[in-house]
N, C-alpha and C positions, 0 to 999 in steps of 0.2 A: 630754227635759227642756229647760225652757227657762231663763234665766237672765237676769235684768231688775237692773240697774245705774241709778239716779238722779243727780243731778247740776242744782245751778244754785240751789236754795234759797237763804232766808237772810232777814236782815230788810231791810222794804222800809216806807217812808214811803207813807201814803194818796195815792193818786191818782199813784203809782209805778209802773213796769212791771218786770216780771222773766220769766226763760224756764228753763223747767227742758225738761232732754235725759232720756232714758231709751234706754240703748244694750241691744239684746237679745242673747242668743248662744243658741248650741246648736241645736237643730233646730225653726228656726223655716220655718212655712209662710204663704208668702204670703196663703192663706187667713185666716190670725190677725187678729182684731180686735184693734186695741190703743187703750187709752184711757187716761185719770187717773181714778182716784178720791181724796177726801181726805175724813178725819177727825179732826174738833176736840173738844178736850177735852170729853168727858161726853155726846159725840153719836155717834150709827152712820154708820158709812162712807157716803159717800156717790158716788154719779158723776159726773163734773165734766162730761167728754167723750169721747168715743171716736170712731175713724176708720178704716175696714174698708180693705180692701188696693184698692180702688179708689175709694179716697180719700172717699168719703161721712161725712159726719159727723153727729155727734147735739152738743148742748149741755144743760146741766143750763139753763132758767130764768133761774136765777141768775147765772151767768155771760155770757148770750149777751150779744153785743154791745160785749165788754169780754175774752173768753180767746179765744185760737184754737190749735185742733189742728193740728199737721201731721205729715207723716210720708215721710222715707225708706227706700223698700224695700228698695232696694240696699243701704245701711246699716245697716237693721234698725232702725231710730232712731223714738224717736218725739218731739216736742217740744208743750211747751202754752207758748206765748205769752200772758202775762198782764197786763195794762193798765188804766189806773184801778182799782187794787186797792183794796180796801176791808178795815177791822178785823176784818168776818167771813170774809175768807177766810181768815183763818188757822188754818192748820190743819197737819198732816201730809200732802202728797202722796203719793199711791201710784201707780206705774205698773203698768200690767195690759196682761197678753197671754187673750183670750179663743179656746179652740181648741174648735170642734163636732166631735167622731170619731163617725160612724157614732148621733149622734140626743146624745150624750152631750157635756156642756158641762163643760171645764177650764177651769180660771182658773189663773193662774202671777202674783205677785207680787213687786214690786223691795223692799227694804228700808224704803222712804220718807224723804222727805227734809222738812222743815220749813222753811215758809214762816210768817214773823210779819210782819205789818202792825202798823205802827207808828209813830207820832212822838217 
């Protein structure tokens, strides 16, 4: 099992930066994808970014250019550095660990933490 802990949300003024941590525990494999997803009121979860254990990263569109992934292994952390925020991002973040066993896809999720943009 794995265990995924959030941290760092809150509210943030447009064109504000903020960094949310996600600390993993339990039997985590270097193999794990870990990434953020968030979902805003009245919309489906979405993928923000995610960063595989040799550090490769994906971005949602929407973010690129403005959020960054990163991640220690040794720590099991993972963090989304977030920059010129905008009223749509707000949302609920979620941290996600992705594990592939033998063809088959887990997903494990932290609680989520809420970020509002805002004046």
């Amino acid at each position: 099992q794995v265990q995924l802990v959030e941290s760092g949300g809150g509210l943030v003024q447009p064109g504000g930066s903020l960094r949310l941590s996600c600390a993993a525990s339990g039997s985590i494999s270097t193999n794990d994808v870990m990434g953020w997803y968030r979902q805003a009121p009245g919309k489906q979860r979405e993928l923000v970014a995610r960063i595989t254990s040799a550090l490769s990263t994906y971005y949602a569109d929407s973010v690129k250019g403005r959020f960054a992934i990163s991640r220690d292994n040794g720590k099991n952390t993972v963090y989304l550095q977030m920059n010129s925020v905008r009223a749509e991002d707000t949302a609920v973040y979620y941290c996600n660990v992705t594990r592939y066993t033998s063809g088959r896809r887990n997903d494990y999720w932290g609680q989520g933490t809420q970020v509002t943009v805002s004046s």
